[in-house]
KETOR-594757 format. One record per residue: z negated, x negated, y of N, C-alpha, C in turn; residue in three letters; residue number from 1. Coordinates in steps of 0.05 Angstrom, whole numbers, plus 5000, padded with zeros to 4 digits. Layout:
N
Z,X,Y,Z,X,Y,Z,X,Y,ALA,NUM
...
This chain:
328
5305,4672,5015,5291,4691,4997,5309,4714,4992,UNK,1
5311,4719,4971,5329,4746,4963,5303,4766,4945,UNK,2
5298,4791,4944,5283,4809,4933,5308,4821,4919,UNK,3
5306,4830,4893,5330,4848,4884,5320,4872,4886,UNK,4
5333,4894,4895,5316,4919,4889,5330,4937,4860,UNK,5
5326,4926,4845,5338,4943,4822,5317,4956,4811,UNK,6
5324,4991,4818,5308,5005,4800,5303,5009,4779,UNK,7
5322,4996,4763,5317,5003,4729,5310,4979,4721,UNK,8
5297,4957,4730,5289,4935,4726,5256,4938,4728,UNK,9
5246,4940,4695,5222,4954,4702,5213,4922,4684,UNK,10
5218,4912,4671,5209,4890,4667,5184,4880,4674,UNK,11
5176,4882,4690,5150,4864,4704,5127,4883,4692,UNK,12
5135,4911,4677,5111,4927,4669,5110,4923,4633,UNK,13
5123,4909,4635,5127,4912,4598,5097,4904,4587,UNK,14
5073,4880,4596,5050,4884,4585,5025,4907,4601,UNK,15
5038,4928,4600,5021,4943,4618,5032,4977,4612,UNK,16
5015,4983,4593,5009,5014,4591,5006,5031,4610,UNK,17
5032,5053,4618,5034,5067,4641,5025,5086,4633,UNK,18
5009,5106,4650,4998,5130,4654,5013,5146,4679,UNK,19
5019,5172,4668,5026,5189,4695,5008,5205,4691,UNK,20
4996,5220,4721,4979,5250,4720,4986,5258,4754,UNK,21
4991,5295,4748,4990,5303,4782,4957,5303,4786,UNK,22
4950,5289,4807,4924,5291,4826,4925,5317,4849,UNK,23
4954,5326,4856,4953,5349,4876,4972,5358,4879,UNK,24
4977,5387,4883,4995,5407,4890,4998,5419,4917,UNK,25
5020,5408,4927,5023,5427,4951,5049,5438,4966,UNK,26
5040,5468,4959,5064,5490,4958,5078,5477,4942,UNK,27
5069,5486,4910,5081,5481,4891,5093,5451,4882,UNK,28
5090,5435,4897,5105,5405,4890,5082,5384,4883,UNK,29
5077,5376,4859,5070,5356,4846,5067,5337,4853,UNK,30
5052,5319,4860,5045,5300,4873,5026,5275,4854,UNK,31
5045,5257,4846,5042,5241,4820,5022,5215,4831,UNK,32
4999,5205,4806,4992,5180,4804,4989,5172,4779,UNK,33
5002,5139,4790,5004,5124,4752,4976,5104,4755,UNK,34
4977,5099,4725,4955,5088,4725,4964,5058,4702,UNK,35
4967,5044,4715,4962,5008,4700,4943,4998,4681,UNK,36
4946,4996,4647,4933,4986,4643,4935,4961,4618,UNK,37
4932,4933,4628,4941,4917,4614,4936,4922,4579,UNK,38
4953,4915,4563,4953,4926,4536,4935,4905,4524,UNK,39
4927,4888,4537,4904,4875,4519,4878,4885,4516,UNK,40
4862,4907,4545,4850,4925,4547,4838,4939,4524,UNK,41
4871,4951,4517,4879,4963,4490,4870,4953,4464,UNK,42
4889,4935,4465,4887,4917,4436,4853,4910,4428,UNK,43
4840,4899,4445,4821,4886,4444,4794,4906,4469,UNK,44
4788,4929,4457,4771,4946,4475,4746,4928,4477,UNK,45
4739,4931,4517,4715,4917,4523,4682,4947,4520,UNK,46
4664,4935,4523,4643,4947,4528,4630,4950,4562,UNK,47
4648,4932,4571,4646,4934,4599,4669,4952,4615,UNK,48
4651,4970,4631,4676,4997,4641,4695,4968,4667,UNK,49
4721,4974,4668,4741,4956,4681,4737,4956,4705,UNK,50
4745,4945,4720,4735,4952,4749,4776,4964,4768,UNK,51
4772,4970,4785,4798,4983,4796,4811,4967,4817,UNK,52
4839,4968,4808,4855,4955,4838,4871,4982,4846,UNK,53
4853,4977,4871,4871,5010,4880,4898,5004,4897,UNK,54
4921,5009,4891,4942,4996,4900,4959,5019,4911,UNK,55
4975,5008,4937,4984,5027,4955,5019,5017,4958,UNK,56
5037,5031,4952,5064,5030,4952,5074,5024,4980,UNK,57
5094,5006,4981,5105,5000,5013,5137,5017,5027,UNK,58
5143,5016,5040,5168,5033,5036,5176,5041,5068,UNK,59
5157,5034,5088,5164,5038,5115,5135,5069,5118,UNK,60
5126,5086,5094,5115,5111,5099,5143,5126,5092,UNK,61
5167,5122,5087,5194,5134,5088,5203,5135,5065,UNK,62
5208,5115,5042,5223,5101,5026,5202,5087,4997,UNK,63
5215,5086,4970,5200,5081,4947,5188,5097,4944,UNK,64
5166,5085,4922,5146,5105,4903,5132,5080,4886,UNK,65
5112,5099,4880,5089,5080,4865,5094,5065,4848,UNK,66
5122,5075,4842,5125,5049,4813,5157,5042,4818,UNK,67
5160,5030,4839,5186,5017,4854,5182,4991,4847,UNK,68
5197,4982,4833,5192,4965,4814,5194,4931,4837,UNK,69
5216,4928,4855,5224,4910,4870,5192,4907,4897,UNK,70
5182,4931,4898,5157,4930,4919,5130,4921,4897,UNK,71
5130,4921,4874,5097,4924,4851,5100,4889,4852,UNK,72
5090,4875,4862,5088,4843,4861,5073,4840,4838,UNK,73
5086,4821,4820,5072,4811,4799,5044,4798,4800,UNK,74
5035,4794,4821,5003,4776,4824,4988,4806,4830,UNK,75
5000,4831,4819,4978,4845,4816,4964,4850,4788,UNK,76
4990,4846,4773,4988,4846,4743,4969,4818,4737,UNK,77
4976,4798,4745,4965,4781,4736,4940,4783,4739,UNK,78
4925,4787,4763,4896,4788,4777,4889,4812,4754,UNK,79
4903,4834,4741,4888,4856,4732,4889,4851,4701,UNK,80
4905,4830,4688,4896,4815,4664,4877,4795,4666,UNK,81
4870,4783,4689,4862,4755,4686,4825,4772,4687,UNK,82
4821,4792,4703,4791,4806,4702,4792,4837,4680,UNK,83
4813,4843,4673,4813,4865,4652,4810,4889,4667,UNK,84
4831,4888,4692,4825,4906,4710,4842,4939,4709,UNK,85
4842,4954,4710,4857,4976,4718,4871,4980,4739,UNK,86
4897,4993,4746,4913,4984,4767,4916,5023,4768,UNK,87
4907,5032,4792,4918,5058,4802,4936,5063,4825,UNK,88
4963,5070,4823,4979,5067,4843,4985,5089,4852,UNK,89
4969,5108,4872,4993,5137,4879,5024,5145,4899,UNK,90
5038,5158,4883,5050,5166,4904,5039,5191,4933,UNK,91
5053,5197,4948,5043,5205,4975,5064,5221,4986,UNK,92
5058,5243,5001,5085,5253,5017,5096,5238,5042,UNK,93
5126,5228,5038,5137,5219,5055,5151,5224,5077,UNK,94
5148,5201,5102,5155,5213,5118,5181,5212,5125,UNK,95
5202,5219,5146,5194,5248,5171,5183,5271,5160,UNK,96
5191,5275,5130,5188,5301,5122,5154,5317,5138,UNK,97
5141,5294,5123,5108,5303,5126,5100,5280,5151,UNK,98
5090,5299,5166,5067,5279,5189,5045,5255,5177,UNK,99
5042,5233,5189,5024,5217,5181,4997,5227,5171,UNK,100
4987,5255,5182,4960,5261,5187,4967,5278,5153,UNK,101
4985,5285,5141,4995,5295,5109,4985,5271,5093,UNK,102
5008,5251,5106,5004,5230,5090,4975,5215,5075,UNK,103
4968,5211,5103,4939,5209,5097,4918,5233,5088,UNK,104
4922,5255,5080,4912,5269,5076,4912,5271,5040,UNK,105
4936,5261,5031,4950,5256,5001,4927,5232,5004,UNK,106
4927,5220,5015,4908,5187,5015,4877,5192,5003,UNK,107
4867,5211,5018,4840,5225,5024,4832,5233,5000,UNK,108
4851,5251,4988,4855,5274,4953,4857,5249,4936,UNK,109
4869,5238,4938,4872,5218,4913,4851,5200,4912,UNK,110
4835,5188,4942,4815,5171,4929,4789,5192,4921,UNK,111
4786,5215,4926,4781,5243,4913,4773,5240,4884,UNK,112
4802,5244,4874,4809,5238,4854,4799,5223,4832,UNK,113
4803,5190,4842,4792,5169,4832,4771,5174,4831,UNK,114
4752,5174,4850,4725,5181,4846,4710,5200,4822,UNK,115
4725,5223,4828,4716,5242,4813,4734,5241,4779,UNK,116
4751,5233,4776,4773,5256,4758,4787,5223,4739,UNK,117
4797,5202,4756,4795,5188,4745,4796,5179,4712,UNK,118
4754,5168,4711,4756,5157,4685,4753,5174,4661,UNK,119
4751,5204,4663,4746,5223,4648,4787,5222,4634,UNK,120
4802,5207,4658,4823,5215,4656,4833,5194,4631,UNK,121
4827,5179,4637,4832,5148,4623,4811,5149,4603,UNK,122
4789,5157,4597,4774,5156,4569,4797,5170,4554,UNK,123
4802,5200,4554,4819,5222,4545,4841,5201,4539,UNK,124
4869,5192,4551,4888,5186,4550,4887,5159,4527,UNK,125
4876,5140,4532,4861,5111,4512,4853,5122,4484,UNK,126
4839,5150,4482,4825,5155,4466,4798,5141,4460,UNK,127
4787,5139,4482,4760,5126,4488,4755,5088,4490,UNK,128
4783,5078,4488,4781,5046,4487,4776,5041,4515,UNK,129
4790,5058,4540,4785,5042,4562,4763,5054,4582,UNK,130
4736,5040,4586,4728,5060,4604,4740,5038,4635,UNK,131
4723,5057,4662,4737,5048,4692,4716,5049,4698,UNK,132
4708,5030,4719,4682,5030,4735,4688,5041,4761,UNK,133
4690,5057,4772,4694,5065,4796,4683,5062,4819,UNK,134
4659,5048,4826,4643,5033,4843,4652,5008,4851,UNK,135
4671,4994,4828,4675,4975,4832,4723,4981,4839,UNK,136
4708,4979,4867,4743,4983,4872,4751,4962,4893,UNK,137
4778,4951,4886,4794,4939,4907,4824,4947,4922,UNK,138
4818,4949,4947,4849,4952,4953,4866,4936,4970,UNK,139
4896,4944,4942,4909,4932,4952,4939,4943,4965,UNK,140
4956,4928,4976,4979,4943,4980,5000,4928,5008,UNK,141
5027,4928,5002,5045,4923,5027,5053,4933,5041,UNK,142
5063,4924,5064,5071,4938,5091,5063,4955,5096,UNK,143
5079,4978,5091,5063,5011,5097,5041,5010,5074,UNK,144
5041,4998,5056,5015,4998,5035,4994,4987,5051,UNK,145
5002,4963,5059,4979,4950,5071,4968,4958,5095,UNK,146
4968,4985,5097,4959,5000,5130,4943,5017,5110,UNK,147
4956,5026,5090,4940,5047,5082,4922,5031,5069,UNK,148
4920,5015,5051,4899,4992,5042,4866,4996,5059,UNK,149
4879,4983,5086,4860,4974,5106,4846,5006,5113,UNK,150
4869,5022,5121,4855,5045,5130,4833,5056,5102,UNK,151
4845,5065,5086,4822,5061,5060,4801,5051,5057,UNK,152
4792,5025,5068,4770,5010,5075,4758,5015,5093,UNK,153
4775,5019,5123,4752,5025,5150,4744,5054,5137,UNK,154
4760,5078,5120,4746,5108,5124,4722,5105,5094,UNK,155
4718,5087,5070,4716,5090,5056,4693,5065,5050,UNK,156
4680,5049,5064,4675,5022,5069,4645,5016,5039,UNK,157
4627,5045,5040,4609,5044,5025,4617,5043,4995,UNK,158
4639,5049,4990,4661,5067,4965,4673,5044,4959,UNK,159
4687,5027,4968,4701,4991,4962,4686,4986,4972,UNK,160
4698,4957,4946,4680,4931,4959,4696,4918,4966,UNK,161
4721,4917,4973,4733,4895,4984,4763,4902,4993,UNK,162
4779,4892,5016,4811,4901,5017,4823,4877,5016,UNK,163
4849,4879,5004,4873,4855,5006,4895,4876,5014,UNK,164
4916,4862,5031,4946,4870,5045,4959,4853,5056,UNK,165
4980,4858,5043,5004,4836,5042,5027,4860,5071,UNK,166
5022,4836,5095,5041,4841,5114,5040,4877,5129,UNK,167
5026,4878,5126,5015,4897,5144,5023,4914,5165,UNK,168
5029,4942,5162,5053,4950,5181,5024,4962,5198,UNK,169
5012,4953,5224,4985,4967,5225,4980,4968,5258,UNK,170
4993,4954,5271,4997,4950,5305,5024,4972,5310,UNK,171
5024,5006,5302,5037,5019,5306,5046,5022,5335,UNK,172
5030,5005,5355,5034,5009,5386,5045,4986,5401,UNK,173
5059,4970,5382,5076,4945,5385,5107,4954,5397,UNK,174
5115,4951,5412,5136,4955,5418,5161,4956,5401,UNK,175
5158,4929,5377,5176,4929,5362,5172,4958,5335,UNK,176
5155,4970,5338,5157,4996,5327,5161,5016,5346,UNK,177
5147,5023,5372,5154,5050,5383,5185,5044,5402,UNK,178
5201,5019,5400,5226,5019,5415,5249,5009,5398,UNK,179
5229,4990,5369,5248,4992,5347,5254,4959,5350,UNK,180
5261,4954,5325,5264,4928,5319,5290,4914,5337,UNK,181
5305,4922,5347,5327,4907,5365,5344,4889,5344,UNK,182
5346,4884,5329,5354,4870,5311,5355,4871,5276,UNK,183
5369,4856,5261,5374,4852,5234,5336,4856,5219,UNK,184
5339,4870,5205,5312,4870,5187,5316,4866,5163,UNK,185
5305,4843,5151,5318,4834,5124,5342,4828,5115,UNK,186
5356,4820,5146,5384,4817,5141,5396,4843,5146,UNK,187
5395,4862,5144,5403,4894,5151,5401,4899,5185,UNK,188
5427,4909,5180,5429,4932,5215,5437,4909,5237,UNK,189
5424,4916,5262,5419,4951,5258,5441,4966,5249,UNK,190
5433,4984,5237,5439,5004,5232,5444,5034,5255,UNK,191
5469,5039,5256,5472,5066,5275,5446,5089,5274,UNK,192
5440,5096,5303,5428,5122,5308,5427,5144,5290,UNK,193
5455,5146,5289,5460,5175,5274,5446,5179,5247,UNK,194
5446,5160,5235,5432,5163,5207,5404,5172,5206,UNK,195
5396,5169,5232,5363,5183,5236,5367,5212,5249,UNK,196
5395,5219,5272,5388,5241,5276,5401,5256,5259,UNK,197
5419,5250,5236,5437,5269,5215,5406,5280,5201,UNK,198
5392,5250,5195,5357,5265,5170,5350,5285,5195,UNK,199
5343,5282,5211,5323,5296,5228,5332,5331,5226,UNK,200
5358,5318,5235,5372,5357,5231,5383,5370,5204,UNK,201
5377,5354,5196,5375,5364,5158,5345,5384,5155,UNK,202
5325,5364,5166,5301,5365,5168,5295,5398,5177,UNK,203
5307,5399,5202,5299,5434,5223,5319,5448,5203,UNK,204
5337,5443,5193,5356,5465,5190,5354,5474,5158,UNK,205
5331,5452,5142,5325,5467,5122,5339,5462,5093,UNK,206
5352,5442,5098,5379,5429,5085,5369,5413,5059,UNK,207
5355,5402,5069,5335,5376,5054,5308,5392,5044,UNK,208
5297,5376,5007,5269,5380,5006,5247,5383,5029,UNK,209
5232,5406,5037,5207,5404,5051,5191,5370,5050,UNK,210
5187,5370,5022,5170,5351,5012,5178,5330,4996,UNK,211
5172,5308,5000,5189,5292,4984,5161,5266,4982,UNK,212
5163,5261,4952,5130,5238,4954,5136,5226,4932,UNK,213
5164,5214,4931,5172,5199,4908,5204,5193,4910,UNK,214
5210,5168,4918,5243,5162,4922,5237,5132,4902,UNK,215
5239,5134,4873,5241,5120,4854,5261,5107,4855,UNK,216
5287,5113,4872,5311,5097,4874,5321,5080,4887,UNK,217
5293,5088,4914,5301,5078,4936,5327,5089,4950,UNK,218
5329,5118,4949,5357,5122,4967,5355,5128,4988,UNK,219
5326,5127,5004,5318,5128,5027,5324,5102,5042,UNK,220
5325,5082,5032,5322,5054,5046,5341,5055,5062,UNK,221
5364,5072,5073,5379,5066,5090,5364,5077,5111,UNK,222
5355,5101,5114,5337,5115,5134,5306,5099,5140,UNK,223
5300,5084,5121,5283,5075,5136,5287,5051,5152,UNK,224
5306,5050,5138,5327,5018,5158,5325,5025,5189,UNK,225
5338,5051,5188,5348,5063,5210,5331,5071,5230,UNK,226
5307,5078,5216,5288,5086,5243,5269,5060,5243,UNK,227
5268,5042,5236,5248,5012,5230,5267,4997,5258,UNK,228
5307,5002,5268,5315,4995,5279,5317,5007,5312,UNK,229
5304,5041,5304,5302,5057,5327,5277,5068,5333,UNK,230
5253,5052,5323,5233,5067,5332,5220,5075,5319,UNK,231
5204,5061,5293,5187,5079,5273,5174,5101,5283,UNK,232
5152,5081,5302,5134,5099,5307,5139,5129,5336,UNK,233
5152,5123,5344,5159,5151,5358,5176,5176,5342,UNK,234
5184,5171,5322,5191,5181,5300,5173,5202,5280,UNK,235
5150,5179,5276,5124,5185,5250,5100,5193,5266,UNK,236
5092,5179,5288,5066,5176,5299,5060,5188,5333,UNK,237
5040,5205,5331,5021,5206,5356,5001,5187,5356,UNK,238
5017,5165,5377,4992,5144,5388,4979,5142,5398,UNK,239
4974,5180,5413,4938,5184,5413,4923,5193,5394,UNK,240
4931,5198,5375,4918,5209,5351,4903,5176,5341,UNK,241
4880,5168,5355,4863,5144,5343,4848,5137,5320,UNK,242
4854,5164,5309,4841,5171,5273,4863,5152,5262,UNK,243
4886,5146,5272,4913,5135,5251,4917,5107,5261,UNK,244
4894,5100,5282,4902,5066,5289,4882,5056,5272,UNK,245
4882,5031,5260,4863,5019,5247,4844,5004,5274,UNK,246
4860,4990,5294,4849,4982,5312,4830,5008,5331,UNK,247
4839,5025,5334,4828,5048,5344,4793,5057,5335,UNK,248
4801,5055,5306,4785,5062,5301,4757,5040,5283,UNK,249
4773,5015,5294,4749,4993,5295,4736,4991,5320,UNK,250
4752,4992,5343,4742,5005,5365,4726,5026,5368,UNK,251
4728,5048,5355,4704,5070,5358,4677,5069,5331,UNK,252
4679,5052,5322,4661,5040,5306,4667,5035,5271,UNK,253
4684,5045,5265,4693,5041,5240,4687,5006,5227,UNK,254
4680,5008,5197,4683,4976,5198,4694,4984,5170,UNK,255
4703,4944,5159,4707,4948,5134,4685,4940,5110,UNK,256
4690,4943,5089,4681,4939,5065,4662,4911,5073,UNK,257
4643,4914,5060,4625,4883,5069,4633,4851,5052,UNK,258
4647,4868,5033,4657,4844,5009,4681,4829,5017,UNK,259
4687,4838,5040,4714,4829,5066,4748,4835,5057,UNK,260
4751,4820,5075,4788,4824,5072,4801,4803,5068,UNK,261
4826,4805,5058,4848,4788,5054,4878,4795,5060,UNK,262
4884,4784,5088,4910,4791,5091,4923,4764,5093,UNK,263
4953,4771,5077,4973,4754,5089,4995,4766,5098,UNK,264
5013,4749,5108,5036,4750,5127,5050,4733,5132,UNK,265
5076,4735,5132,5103,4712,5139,5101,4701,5161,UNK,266
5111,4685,5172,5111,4676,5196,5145,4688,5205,UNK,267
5157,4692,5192,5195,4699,5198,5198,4728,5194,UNK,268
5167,4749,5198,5171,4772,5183,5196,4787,5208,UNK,269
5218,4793,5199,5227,4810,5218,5221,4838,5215,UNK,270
5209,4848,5194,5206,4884,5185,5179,4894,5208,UNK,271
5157,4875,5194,5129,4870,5214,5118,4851,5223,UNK,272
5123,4847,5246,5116,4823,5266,5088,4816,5253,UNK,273
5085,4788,5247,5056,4783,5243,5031,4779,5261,UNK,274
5046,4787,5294,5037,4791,5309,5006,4815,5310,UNK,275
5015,4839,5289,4997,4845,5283,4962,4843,5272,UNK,276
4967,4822,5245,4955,4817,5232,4942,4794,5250,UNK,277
4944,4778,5271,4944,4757,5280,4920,4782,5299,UNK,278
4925,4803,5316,4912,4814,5320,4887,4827,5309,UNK,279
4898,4839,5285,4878,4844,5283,4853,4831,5263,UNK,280
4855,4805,5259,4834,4789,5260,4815,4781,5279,UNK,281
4838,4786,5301,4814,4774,5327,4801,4797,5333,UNK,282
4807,4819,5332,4794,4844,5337,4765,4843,5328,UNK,283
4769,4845,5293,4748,4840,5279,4724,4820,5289,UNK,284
4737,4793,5292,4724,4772,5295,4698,4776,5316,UNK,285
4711,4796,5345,4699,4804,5367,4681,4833,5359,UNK,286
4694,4847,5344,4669,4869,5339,4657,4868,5316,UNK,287
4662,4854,5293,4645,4849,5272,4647,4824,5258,UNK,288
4634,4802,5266,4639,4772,5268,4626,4770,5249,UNK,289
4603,4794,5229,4593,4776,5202,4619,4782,5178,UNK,290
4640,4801,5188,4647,4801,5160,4664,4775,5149,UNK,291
4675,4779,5133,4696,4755,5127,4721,4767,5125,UNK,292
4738,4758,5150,4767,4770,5147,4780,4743,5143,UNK,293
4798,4745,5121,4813,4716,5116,4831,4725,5124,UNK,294
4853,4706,5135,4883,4710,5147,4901,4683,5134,UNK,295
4918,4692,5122,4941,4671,5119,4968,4675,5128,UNK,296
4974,4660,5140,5004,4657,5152,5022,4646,5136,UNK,297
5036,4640,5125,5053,4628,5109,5088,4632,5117,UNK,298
5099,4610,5112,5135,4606,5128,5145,4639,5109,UNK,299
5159,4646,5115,5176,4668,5100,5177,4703,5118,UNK,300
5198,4720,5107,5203,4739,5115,5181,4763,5093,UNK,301
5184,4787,5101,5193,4809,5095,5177,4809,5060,UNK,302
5160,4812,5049,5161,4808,5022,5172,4778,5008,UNK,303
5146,4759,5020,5153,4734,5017,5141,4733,4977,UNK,304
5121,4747,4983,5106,4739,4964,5108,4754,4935,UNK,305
5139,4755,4934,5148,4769,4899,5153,4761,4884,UNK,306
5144,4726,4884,5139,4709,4861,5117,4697,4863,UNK,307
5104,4701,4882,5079,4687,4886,5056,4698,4860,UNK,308
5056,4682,4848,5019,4674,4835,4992,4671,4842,UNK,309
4981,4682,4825,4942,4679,4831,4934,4657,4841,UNK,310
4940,4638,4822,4937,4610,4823,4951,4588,4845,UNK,311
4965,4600,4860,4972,4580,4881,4952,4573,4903,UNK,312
4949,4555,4911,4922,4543,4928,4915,4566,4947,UNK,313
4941,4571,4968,4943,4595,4982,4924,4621,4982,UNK,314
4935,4637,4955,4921,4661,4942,4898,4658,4931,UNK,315
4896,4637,4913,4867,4634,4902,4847,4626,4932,UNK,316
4858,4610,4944,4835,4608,4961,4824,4639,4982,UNK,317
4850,4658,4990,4841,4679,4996,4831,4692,4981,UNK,318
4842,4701,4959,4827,4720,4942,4796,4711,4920,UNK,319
4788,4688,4933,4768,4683,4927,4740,4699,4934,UNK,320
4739,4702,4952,4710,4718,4961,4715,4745,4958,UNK,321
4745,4766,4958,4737,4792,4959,4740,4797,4934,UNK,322
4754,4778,4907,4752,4784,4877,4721,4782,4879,UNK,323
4706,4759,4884,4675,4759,4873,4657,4784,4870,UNK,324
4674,4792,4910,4653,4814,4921,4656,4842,4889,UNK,325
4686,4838,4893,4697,4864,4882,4686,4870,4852,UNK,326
4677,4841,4847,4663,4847,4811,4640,4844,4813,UNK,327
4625,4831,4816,4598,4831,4824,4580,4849,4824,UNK,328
């Protein structure tokens, strides 16, 4: 499997009307979400308001942006032509810069946002062709997307109706995050120490943006290489802070969306062990055995699924019950 990451390879958006708007300011820095909307939408206005794929950018929490063209998998586009859906993707403040409890706090404002600010935003911008149904939301998103996805669901459960996440960075208390991958990730590294403690002391000494919630180039990916090889999470995370475990906080009663979940995962993932996701199905299974958590394993690394289609037995058969829930 090869992913190319070319940023100027925007290609995969050409049937799809981009929207930008800031949703939040803090200390002065702009904090962007785009908004997806297939041009047939357009061409051909429905009377039925669209329903939402709320989609979450992957990047380690470190690295990319909402419209990183090599992380936006084409079976989101497809799923959001094939139901006439709306695609909202935000960016977020990244980390070391900003603590997880920021991050998610950007998470919090923006589904805010959506809720409130949204389709007033998208009538205005369409000139009244597109409306959004906002009741009717799905989320989606990889790796570090796919934590925030899920977390979205356990804090938000009455608000969606349904989550999907592709590979799941979400067992932050896995050794291969708090001591670091020991090895090649995607073929990369490891990568030397120093490249995490040169950011870190950039970081105290003031050197570097405060805030940073958009690396469109990906020129972070070496640093997130770097700490993915030394230790994400002792890096990003207090792993007593149980507000930021998904497991934690299915444990203290949190659940998800009733319209269920859909995760997959590689079996060869070296970035995130699928050890995770393998967990946390059984979790579920033991504290909330009516929902429907689907799990697929499938052979591959790292972002197996960047040519994968709707229509492959695989996906259609997962995304069968939480599309229904999600339109319905």
């Amino acid at each position: 499997m090869s992913i190319k990451l070319d940023p100027d390879d925007t290609s995969r958006f050409d049937n799809l009307e981009v929207l930008t708007t800031t949703y939040k300011t803090v200390s002065g820095h702009e904090i962007t979400t785009n908004v997806l909307i297939p041009k047939q939408l357009l061409s051909k206005p429905s009377t039925t308001p669209a329903p939402i794929i709320l989609r979450y950018h992957g990047g380690g929490f470190i690295a990319a942006s909402s419209m990183f063209p090599a992380f936006f998998q084409p079976w989101h586009f497809q799923l959001a032509e094939r139901h006439s859906a709306v695609i909202v993707s935000p960016n977020y403040r990244l980390c070391p810069e900003a603590t997880m409890e920021e991050l998610m706090s950007d998470i919090e404002d923006h589904f805010t946002w959506v809720q409130t600010k949204l389709a007033s935003f998208v009538q205005e911008q369409t000139g009244g062709k597109v409306a959004v149904d906002t009741s009717r939301i799905l989320t989606a998103g990889d790796s570090a997307g796919g934590y925030i996805s899920l977390m979205a669901g356990l804090l938000h459960p009455d608000k969606i109706r349904a989550c999907t996440a592709a590979y799941p960075g979400i067992d932050l208390k896995d050794p291969h995050f708090l001591e670091g991958s020991k090895g090649p990730t995607l073929g990369v590294g490891p990568l030397p120490y120093s490249i995490v403690e040169d950011h870190m002391k950039k970081i105290r000494e003031g050197t570097i943006p405060a805030i940073i919630s958009d690396d469109s180039r990906f020129e972070r990916g070496g640093l997130m290489f770097g700490l993915t090889h030394h230790g994400l999470t002792k890096h990003l995370l207090d792993t007593e802070k149980r507000q930021l475990s998904p497991f934690d906080k299915i444990d203290d009663g949190a659940r998800f969306p009733r319209g269920g979940v859909f995760v997959w995962h590689g079996q060869d993932d070296t970035v995130v062990p699928a050890t995770g996701s393998i967990r946390l199905k059984e979790k579920v299974e033991k504290l909330d055995p009516e929902l429907e958590f689907h799990l697929t394993l499938r052979p591959g690394e790292h972002g197996f699924d960047h040519e994968s289609k709707i229509e492959e037995p695989w996906m259609e058969e997962g995304l069968n019950r939480v599309v229904k829930s999600w339109l319905q």
